[in-house]
GUVEX-290180 format. One line per 4 residues: number of its first residue (from 1); their letters; for each residue x, y, z of N, C-alpha, C. Coordinates in pm, whole numbers. Each point is the difference from the previous one (the first is absolute). Layout:
residues N
NUM = a = X/Y/Z/X/Y/Z/X/Y/Z  ...
This chain:
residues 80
1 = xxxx = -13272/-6215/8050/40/-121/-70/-123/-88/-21  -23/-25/-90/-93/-84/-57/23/-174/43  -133/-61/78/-2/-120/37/-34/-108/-91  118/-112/-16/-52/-124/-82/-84/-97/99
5 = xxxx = -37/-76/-67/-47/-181/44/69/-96/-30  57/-53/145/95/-94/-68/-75/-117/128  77/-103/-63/24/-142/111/64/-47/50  65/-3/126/142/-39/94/-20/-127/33
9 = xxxx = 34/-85/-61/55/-156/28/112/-23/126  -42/-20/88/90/-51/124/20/-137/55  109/-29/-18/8/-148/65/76/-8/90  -15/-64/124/60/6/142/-32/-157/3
13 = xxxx = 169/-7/6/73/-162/-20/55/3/179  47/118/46/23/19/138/-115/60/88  -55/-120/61/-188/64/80/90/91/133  99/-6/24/47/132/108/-42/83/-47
17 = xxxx = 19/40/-142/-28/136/-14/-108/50/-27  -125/-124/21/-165/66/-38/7/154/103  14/-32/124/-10/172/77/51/65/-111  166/12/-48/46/109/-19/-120/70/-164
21 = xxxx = -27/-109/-77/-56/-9/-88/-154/82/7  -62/-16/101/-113/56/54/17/113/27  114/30/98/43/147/-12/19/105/-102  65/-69/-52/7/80/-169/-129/22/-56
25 = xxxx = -58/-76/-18/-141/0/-20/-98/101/25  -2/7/100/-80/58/62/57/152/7  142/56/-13/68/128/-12/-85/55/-126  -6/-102/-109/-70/33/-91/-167/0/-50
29 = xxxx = -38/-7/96/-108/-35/-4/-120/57/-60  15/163/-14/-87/90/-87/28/-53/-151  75/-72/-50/1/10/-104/-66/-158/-91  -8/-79/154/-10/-172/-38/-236/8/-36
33 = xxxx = 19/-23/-115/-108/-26/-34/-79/-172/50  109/-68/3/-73/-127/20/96/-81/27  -1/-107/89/124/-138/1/-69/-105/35  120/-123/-50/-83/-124/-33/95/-75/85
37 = xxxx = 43/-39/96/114/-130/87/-54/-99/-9  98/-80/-26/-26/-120/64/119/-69/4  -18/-100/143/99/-131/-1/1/-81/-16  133/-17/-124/8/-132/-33/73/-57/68
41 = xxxx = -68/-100/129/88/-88/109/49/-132/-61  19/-58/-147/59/-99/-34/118/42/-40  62/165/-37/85/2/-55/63/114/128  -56/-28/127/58/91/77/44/181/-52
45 = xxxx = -113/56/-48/-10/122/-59/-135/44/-8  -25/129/19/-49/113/-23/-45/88/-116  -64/29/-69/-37/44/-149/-142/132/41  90/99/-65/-127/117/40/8/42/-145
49 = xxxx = -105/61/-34/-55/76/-124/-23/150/50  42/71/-18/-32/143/46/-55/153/-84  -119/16/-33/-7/105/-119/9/124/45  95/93/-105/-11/146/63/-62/90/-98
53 = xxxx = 9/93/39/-32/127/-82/57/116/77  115/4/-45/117/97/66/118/73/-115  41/100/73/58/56/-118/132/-155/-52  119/92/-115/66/-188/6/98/34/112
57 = xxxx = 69/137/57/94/-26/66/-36/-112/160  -99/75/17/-52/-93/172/-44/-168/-85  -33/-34/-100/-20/-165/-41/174/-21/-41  113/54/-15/128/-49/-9/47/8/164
61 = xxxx = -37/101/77/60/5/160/-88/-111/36  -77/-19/-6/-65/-108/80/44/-182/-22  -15/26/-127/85/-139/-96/148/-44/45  86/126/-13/131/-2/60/0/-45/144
65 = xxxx = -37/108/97/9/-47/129/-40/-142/62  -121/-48/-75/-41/-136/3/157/-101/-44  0/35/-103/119/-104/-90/98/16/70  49/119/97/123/-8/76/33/-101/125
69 = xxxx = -154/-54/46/-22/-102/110/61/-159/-29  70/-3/96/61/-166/-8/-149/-77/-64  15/-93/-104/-85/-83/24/-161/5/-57  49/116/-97/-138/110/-66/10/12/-108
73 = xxxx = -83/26/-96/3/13/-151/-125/44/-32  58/153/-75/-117/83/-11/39/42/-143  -112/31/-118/-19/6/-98/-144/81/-45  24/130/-93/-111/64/-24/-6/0/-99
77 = xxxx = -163/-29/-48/-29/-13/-197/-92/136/-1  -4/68/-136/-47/86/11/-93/19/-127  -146/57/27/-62/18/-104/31/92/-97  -44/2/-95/31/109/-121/-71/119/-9
């Protein structure tokens, strides 16, 4: 299967779940080219930038499982 480049937008509105979030993360981790976090402590949230280069099914499992977390919002853009 042939690997795209995409960008996973994550926002963690619930900071409980930075562990679980990291975890995921890191399951995937051969495929994470680069990430960008940071916290925004005025709006009590979390904002990661995450680039992959993975086939698309593991950038939709990874997206999903993220988005299934209380309190999480995960979103992948994808290059052409």
């Amino acid at each position: 299967m042939e690997n795209r480049i995409a960008i996973l937008g994550i926002f963690i509105q619930d900071l409980d779940q930075s562990a679980a979030v990291n975890a995921q993360l890191h399951a995937y981790s051969n495929y994470i080219v680069g990430r960008l976090g940071l916290p925004y402590r005025d709006r009590n949230m979390s904002i990661i930038c995450i680039v992959l280069d993975a086939p698309n099914d593991m950038i939709n499992a990874l997206s999903g499982k993220l988005g299934r977390l209380p309190g999480v919002r995960a979103q992948a853009q994808y290059a052409k």
